[in-house]
C-alpha positions in Angstrom: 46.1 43.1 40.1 48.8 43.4 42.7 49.6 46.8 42.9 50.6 49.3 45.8 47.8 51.6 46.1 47.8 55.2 47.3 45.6 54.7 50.3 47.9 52.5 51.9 51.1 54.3 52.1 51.7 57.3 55.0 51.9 60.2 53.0 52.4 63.2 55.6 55.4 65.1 55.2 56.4 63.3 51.3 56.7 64.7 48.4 54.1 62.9 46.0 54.0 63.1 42.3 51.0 62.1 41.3 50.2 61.8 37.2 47.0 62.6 36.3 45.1 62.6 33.1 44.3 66.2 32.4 44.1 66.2 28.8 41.0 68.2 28.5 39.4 70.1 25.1 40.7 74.0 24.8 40.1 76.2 22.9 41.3 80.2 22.8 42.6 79.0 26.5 38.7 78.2 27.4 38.2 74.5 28.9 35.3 73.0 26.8 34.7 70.1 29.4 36.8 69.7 32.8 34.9 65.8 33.5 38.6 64.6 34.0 39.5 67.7 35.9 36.9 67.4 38.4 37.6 63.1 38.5 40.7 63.6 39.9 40.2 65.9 42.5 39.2 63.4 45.1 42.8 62.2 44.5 44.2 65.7 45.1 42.2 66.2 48.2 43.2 62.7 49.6 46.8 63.2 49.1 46.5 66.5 50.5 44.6 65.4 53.8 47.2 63.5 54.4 49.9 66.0 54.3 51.9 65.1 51.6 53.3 68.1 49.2 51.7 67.6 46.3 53.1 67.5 42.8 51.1 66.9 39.7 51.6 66.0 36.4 49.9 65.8 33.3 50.3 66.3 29.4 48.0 68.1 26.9 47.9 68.1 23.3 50.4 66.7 21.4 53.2 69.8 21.3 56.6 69.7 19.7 59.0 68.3 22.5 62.1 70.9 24.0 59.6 74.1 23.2 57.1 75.8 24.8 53.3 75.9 23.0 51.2 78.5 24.4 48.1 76.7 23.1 49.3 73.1 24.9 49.9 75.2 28.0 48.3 73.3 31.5 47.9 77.2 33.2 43.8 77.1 32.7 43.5 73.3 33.7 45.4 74.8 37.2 43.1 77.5 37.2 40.4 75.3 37.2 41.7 72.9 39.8 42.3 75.5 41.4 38.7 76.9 41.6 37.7 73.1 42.3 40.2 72.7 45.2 39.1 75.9 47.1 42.9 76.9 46.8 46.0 78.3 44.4 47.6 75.4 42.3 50.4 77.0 40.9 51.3 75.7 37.3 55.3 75.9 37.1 57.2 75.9 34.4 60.6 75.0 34.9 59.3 71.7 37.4 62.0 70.1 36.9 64.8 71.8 38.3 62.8 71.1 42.0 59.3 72.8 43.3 59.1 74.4 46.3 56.0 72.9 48.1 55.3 72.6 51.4 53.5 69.7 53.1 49.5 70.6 52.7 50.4 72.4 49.4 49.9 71.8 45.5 51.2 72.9 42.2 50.4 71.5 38.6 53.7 71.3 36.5 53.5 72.3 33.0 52.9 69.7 30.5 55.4 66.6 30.5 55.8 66.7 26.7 57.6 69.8 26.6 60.3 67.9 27.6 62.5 66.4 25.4 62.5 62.7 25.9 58.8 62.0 27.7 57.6 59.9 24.5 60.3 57.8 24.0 60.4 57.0 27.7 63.6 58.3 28.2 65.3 57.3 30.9 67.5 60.4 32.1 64.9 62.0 31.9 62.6 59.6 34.2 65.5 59.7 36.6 65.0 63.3 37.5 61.0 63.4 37.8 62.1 60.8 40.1 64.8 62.6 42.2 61.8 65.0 42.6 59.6 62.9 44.7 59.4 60.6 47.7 56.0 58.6 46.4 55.0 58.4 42.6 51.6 58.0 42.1 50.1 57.2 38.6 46.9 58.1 38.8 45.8 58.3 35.1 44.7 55.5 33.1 44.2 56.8 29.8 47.4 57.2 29.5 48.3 53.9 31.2 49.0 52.1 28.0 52.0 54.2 27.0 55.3 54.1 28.2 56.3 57.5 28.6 58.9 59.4 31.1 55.8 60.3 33.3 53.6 57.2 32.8 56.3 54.2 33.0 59.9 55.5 33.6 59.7 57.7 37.0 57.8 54.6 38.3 61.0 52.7 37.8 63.0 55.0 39.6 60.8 56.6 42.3 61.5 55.2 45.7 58.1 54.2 45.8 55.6 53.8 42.7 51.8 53.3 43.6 48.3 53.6 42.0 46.1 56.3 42.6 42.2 56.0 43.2 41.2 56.6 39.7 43.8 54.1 38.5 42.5 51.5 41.0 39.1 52.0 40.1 39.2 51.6 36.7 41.1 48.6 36.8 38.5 47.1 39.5 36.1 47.4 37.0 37.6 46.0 34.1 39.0 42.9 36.3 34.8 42.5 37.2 33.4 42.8 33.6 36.5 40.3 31.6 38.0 38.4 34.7 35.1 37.6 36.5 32.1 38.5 35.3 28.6 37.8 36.3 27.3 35.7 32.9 25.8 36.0 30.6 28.9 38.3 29.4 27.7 40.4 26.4 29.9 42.4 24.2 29.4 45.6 21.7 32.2 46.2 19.7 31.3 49.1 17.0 32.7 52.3 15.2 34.0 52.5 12.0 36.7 50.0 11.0 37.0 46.4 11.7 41.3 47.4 11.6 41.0 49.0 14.5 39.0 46.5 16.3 40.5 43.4 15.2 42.3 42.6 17.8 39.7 43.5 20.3 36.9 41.1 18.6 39.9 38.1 18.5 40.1 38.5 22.2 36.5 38.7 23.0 34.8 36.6 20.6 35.8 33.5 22.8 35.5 35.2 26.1 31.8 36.6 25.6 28.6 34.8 25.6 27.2 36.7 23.1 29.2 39.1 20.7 27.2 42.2 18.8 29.0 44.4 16.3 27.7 47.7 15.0 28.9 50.6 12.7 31.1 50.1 9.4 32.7 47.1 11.2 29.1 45.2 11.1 29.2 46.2 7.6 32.1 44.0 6.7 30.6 41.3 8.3 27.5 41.5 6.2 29.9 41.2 3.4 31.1 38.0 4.8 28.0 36.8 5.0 27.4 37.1 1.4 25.5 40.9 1.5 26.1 43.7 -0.9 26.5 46.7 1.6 26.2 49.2 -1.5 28.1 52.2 -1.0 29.0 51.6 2.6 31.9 51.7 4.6 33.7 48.7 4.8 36.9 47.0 4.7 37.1 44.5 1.6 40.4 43.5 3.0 39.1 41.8 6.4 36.5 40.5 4.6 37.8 36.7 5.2 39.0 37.8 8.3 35.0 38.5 9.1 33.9 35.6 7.6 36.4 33.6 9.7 35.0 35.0 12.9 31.5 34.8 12.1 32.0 30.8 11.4 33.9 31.0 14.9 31.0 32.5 16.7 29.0 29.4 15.0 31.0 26.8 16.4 31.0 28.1 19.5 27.2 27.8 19.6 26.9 31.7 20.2 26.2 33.2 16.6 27.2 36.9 16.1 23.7 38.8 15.2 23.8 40.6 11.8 20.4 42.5 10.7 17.9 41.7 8.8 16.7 45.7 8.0 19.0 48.6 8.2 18.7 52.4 7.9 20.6 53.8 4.6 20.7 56.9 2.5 22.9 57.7 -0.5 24.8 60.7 1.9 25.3 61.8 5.4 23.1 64.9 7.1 20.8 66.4 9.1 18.5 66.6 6.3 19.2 64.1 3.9 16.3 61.6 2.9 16.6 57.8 4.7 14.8 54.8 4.5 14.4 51.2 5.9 15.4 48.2 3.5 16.2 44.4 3.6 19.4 43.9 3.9 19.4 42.5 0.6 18.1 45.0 -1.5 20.6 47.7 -0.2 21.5 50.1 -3.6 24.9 50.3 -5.4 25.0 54.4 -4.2 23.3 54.0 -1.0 25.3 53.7 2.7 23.9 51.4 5.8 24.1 54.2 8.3 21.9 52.4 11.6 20.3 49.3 12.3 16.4 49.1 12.2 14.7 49.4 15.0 13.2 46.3 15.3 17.3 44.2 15.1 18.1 47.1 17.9 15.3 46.1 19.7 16.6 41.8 19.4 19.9 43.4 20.7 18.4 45.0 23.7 16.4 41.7 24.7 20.1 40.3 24.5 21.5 43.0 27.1 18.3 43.3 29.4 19.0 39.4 30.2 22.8 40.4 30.5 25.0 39.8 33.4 27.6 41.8 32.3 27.8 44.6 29.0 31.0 46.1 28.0 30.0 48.6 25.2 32.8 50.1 22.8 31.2 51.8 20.1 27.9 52.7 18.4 25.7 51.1 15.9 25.4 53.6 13.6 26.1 57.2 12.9 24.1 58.5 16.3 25.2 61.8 15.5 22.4 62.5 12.9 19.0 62.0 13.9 18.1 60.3 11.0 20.8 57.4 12.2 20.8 57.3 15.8 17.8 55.1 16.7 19.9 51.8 17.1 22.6 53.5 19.0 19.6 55.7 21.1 17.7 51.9 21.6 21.1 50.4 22.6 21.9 52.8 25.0 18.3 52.8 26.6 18.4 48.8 27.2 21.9 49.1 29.0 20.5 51.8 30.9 17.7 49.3 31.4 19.6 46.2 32.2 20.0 45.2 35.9 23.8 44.0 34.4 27.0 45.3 35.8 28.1 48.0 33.0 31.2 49.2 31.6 31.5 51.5 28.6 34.4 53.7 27.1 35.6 55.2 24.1 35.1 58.4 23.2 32.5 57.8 20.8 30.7 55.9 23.3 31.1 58.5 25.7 29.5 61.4 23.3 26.3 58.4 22.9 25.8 58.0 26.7 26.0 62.2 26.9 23.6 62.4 24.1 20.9 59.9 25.2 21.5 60.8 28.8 22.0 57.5 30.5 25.1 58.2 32.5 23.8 57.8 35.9 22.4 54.4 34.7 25.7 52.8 33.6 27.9 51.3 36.7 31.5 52.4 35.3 32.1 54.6 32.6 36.2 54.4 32.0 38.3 57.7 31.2 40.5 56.0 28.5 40.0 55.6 25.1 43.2 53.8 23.9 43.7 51.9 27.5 40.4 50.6 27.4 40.8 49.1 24.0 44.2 48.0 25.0 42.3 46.2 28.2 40.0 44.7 25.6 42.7 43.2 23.5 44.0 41.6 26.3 47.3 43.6 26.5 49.1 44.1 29.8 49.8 48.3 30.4 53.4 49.3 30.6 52.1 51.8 33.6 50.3 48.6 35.5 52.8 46.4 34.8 55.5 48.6 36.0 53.6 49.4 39.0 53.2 45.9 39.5 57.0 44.9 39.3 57.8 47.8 41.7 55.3 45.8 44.1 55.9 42.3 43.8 59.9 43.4 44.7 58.7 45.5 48.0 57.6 41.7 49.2 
């Protein structure tokens, strides 16, 4: 990745604009977790150390562009940065008409997408978040795969467009776990459609040494290999598609591991009755809802002797007790695993909170749809912008 980064440019005296991800979960104007909050404020900090006046951006929500939403409003994410920063970050509404910072100072502008034209990447408008800055800094990955005014199009028209730390750093780890990765490389793709995942599974399968599937997408695959799933979750539709990859994993002499056991019940609870089976004797109204414990314990041999795990996705539904011993056991042997780690997703996330391995995982990414994007082997609009803007400084 040949990008500009933040740490190498002379900041004192600029005016930075630095897009963050602060997309956090409110509710009644109460954050419910500020993780991404705190993440970035090593950026703020640095860019402030170096004297820069500091301009941050951010969306939140998904509010009707050209009106202001209350509810979407960024004021308690600047409170909070605020409290984190030891200082007052302003959040200002009218941002774009200019900010009056001073070098050493900071202020949170109020979210991009109450701007008419920031989803469709428009370019007048990308023109004047631009006319605003010295230094654009895109600091937030999970937004990194969509072209938007305040992702892709100021970076076109800033004098100079740059990655920030967090950007940096999740792409570092990305390049070490699919571009060169310490082998064996092992894979965990689950969650509930194989749709979703398709494209992600196309790219890995021939990348990976060893490919595991969990979730209602390891339930189509049963059905390509020739099991009744029951009442399950599954897509008939991608059944061939399954089957196709499964015979791909075959001749490329690293087989896909199905189960031989799994964990149903005929509904979803805390409470509801579950029971181990053979694969083959799965009921027309039961669901497969987990892998046994003794398949989850084959996969974790597979990741313990790992070089590499990149983990999208649990194995079954984790968030009933009754259903989360594959996805608990799968967790525990990454936690386990001497390999170099990288999970994201926001169900993954939620599993690694749950069965408290965080500090046992080398990189845990911030994005959820840039991650995936990674995994499909799609190029960002944000990086490859930033990357253009580079490779024309030289």
């Amino acid at each position: 990745m040949k990008v500009l980064r933040m740490g190498e440019l002379a900041l004192a005296g600029k005016r930075v604009m630095i897009r963050a991800d602060l997309n956090v979960p409110l509710r009644d104007g109460v954050i419910l977790d500020d993780t991404r909050i705190r993440a970035f404020v090593p950026t703020a900090q640095a860019a402030l150390a170096a004297g820069a006046a500091v301009l941050v951006l951010s969306h939140l929500g998904r509010p009707k562009e050209g009106a202001f939403d209350a509810e979407a409003s960024l004021a308690p994410v600047a409170r909070r940065l605020g409290d984190l920063l030891g200082r007052p970050v302003p959040c200002v509404g009218a941002w774009l008409d200019g900010v009056a910072i001073q070098p050493g100072e900071i202020a949170l502008g109020e979210n991009v997408r109450f701007n008419v034209g920031e989803k469709k990447n428009d370019d007048a408008l990308a023109q004047r978040m631009a006319a605003l800055c010295d230094v654009f800094v895109m600091d937030a990955f999970g937004t990194a795969h969509r072209a938007e005014a305040s992702t892709h199009g100021v970076a076109k028209y800033a004098p100079v467009a740059c990655a920030g730390p967090l950007l940096v750093a999740e792409l570092d780890a990305l390049h070490l776990a699919l571009a060169a990765p310490k082998r064996p490389l092992v894979a965990i793709v689950g969650g509930a459609k194989v749709s979703s995942k398709l494209a992600v599974l196309t790219n890995l399968l021939p990348m990976v040494d060893r490919l595991i599937v969990g979730g209602g997408i390891a339930n189509t695959f049963l059905v390509a290999a020739g099991h009744d799933v029951g009442h399950s979750l599954y897509e008939p539709d991608l059944v061939e598609t399954a089957r196709g990859l499964l015979e791909q994993a075959r001749e490329l002499g690293r087989p896909i591991p199905l189960p031989r056991r799994v964990v149903v019940a005929t509904e979803i609870g805390d409470t509801v009755p579950s029971a181990v089976k053979d694969v083959g004797n799965v009921d027309a109204d039961e669901m497969i809802l987990d892998f046994d414990a003794d398949f989850a314990s084959e996969l974790g041999d597979i990741i313990r002797s790992a070089g590499t795990v990149v983990w999208n996705g649990p194995l079954g539904v984790f968030e009933y007790p009754a259903f989360a011993q594959g996805t608990r056991l799968l967790a525990q042997a990454i936690a386990d695993s001497p390999a170099f780690s990288i999970c994201g997703g926001g169900e993954t996330l939620a599993a690694i909170a749950k069965f408290g391995i965080a500090d046992r995982v080398s990189y845990i990414s911030t994005g959820g749809g840039a991650f995936l994007e990674v995994l499909e082997g799609k190029t960002l609009p944000a990086v490859e912008v930033l990357e253009q803007r580079a490779a024309a400084r030289t």
